[in-house]
N, C-alpha and C positions, 0 to 999 in steps of 0.2 A: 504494500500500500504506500501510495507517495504521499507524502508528510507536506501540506503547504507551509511554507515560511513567507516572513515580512518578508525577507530581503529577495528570494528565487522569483514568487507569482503575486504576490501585492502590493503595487504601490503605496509606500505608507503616508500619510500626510506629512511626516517628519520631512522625507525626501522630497516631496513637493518643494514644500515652505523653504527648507534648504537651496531647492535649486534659482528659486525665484528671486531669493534674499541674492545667492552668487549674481546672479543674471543682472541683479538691479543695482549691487556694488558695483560691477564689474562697468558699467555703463551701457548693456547692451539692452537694458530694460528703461524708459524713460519712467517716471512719478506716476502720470495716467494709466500704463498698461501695468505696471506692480499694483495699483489699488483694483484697476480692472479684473487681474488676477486672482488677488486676494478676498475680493466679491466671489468670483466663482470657488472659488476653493473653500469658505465657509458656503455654499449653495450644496456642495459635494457633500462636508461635514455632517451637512442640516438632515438630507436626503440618510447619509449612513445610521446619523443618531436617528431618525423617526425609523428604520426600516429595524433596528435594532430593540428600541424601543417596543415597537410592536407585534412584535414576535410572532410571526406569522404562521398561520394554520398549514401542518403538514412534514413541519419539518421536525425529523425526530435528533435531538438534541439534548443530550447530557450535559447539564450546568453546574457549576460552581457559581451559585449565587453572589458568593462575595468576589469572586472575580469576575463576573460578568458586571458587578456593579462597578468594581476598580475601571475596567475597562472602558465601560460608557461615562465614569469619570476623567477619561484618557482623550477622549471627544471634547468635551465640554475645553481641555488645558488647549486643546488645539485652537478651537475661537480665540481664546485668551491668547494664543502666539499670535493669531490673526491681529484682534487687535492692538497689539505690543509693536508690532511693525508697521500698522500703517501709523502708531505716533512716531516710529522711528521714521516713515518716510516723512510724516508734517517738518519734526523739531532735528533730522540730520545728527541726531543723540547718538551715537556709537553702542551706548552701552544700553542700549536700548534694543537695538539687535540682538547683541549678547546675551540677553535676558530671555529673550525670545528663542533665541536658542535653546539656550539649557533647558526651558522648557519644555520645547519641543522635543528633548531628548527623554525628558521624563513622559510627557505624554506616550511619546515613541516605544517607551517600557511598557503601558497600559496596552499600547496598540498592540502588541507584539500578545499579550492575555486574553485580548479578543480576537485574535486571528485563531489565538490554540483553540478559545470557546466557543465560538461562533464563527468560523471557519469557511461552514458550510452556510450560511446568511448572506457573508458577506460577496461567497460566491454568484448569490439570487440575487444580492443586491444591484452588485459590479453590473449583471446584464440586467438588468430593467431598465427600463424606459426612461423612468425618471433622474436614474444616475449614468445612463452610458451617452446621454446626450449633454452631458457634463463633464467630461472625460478631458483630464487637460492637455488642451495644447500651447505648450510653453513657446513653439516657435511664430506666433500670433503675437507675440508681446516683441 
């Protein structure tokens, strides 16, 4: 049986947020298309937490409550990077990035306990309608 991991078959938001933050250091992302980004990437969020949230009819799923709750607390830290970087895009704060990092690396730990839990959700999630029309493309920015 093949084992999914964040890092082989899931994009994690951790690596999103990372590549956008590089992209928008680096100069190849202007202020407009990083917040443009940043909109869609909590749109992505939104869609994972409701699909997660709602735990849908059919899927047979063995849980550890308290880490399925860790994990959709790993959601919510991601908004929080969201918003941490677009004050770093307003105020040019450096260490406002950085903040934003680290957390995303924590969230990155939750995500990584909801890939083990809900594995198979996130697989139902990814192709639905509502998140694969969401799907990011970073070379638009």
């Amino acid at each position: 049986m093949f084992v999914r991991t964040v890092e082989d078959q899931l994009q994690s938001p951790y690596h999103e947020v990372r590549i956008l933050l590089e992209r928008y250091r680096g100069g190849d992302m202007d202020e407009d298309g990083f917040l443009r980004a940043l909109d869609e990437y909590d749109e992505r969020l939104q869609v994972l937490y409701e699909g997660v949230a709602a735990e849908p009819e059919g899927l047979d799923v063995e849980e550890d409550v308290e880490t399925l709750g860790d994990a959709v607390e790993g959601i919510h830290m991601f908004s929080d990077v969201s918003e941490r970087l677009r004050d770093y895009a307003e105020e040019g704060a450096e260490e406002l990035a950085t903040e934003a990092l680290e957390l995303a690396r924590k969230a990155h730990d939750r995500w990584a306990e909801l890939v083990e839990v809900r594995g198979d959700l996130l697989t139902l999630l990814e192709g639905s309608e509502d998140y694969s029309g969401l799907e990011p493309s970073l070379e638009e920015y």
